[in-house]
N, C-alpha and C positions, 0 to 999 in steps of 0.2 A: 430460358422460357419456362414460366408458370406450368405447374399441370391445369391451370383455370386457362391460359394465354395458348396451353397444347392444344384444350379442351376445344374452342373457339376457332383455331384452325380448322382442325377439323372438320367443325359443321360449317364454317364457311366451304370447303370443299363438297361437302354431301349437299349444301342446297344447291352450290351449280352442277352438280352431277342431276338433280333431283327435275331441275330447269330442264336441262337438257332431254332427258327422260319424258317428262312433259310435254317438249318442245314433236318430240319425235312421235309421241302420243297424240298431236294436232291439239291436247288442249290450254297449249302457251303457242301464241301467234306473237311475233315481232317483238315489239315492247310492251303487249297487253298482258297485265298479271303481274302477279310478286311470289312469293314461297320465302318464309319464315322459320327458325327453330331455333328455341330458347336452352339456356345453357344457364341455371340458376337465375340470377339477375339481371342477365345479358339474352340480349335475342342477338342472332344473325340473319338479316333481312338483304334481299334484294333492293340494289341500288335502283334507282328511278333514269329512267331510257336505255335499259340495255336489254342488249339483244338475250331475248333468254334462250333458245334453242342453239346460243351458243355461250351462253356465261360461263365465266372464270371466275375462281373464287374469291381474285382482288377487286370483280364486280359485286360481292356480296359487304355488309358496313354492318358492324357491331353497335350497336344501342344500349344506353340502360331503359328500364322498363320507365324511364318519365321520358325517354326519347333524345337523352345526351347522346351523341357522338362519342363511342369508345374507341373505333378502331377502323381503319376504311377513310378514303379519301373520296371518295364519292357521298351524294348526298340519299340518304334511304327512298325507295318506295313513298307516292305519293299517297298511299293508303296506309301509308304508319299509323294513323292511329287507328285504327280497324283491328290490324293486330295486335298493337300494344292491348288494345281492350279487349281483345279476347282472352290475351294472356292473364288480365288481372282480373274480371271478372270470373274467369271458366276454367284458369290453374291447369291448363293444356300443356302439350308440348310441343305442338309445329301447328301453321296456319299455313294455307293453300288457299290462292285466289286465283280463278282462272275464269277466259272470255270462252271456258269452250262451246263449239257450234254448239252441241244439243242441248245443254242444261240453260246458255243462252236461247236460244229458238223457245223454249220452253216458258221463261221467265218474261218473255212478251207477252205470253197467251196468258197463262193460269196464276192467281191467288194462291196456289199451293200444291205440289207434285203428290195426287193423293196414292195411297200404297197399296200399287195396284200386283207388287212382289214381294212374298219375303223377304228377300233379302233388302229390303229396304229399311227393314224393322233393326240393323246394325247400323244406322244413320240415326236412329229412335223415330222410325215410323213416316208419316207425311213428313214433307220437305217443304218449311212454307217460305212464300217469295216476303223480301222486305221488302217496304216500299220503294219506289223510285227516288234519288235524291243524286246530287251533281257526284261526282268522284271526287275523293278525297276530302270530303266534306264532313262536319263533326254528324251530323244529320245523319250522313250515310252512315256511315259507323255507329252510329246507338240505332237506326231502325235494324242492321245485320244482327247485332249485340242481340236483339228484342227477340228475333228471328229464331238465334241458336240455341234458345234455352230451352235444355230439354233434347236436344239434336247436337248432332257431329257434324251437321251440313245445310244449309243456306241455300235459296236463291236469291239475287239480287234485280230486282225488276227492270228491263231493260239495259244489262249489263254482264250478268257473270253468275257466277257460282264463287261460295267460302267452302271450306273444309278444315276441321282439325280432325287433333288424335292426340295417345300418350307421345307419339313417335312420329319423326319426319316420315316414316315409311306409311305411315298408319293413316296421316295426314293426306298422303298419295294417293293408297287403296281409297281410301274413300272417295278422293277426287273422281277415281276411273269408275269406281259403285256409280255414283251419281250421276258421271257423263253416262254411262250404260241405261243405266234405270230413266234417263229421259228419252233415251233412243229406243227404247222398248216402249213407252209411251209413246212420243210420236207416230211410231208404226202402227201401235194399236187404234190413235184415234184416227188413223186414217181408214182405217177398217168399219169403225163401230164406235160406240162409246165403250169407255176401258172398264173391265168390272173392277171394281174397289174390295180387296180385302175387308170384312168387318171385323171389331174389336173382338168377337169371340174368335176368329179364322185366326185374328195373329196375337190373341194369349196363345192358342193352341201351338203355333208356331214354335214361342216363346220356351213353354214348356216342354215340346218335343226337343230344343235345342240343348236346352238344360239338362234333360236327362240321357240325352246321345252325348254328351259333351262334342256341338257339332261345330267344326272349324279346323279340328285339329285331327292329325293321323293316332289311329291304334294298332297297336300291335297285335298281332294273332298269338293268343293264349297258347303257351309252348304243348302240352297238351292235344290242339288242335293242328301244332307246326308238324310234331311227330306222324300223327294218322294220315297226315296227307301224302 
């Protein structure tokens, strides 16, 4: 076995792990959704009708980036080219599509999930929906494409949620960002109308993050480890 042929194993493993993960998360229902990750010039994409809150990783089919069958006896995801085009437009590393309830609920109602949390500003700010168009259709896939530029996450209008990243995991996080960030919307606009962040509230954000470097753990200055 190839270290390229070891490589590919592998993420056919992590994306049914990933499925499953999702699955358990409620935002992959039965057959709805796919999960992708590219390995140089190969993607490993989910097969088209399989159960994903229970995939295996002889359910996931290797691709080249023009959508040849590399490896997998099942036929990809009906949404292949959605990802393929993320992949070649936007030089990503995993795509995530998911039916979940809220980001779906959402994408009925609004034009565009406006950024009513910081933390939304790690997806690049408002989350705008693409238009409506059938599944698996070249349509759907360049209004998504239109959609992500500029963002890490999509709505699809009467349908679902996109998500990428550099990483299958990153790909995820985001997913779960997004399911979250529309159920804190919903809530709110049941309340009220939601206040909307403006452009100065999330430079300000922006800048505070940069200079906390905010995401990651810091250590306590040994200095400070001593006195205490």
């Amino acid at each position: 076995m190839t270290a390229s042929s070891s490589a590919l194993s592998q993420e056919r493993a992590a994306v049914a792990d990933v499925c499953r993960r999702l699955g358990a998360e409620g935002l992959l229902v039965g057959t709805a959704g796919n999960v992708s990750v590219r390995v140089e010039d190969r993607v490993a994409v989910t097969a088209t009708g399989a159960v994903l809150a229970e995939l295996t990783p002889d359910q996931v089919t290797v691709v080249g980036l023009d959508g040849t069958i590399v490896a997998g006896s099942l036929r990809p995801t009906s949404e292949l080219e959605l990802h393929l085009g993320v992949y070649r437009r936007y030089g990503v590393g995993a795509v995530v599509h998911t039916h979940a309830p809220m980001a779906t609920a959402v994408s009925c109602v609004l034009d565009e999930l406006p950024c009513i949390h910081y933390q939304l500003l790690a997806l690049g700010g408002t989350v705008r929906v693409a238009p409506y168009a059938t599944f698996g259709t070249p349509e759907l896939a360049e209004s998504v494409l239109t959609a992500l530029d500029g963002r890490s996450a999509a709505l699809l209008a009467n349908h679902g949620a996109v998500t990428h990243g550099p990483t299958l995991d990153k790909a995820v996080e985001n997913a779960l960002l997004l399911e979250w960030a529309c159920g804190v919307y919903q809530r709110a606009a049941a309340m009220g109308r939601p206040r909307v962040l403006d452009e100065r509230q999330q430079l300000a954000v922006i800048e505070a993050a940069i200079a906390r470097d905010y995401g990651t753990t810091h250590r306590v200055p040994p200095a400070q480890e001593q006195s205490r």
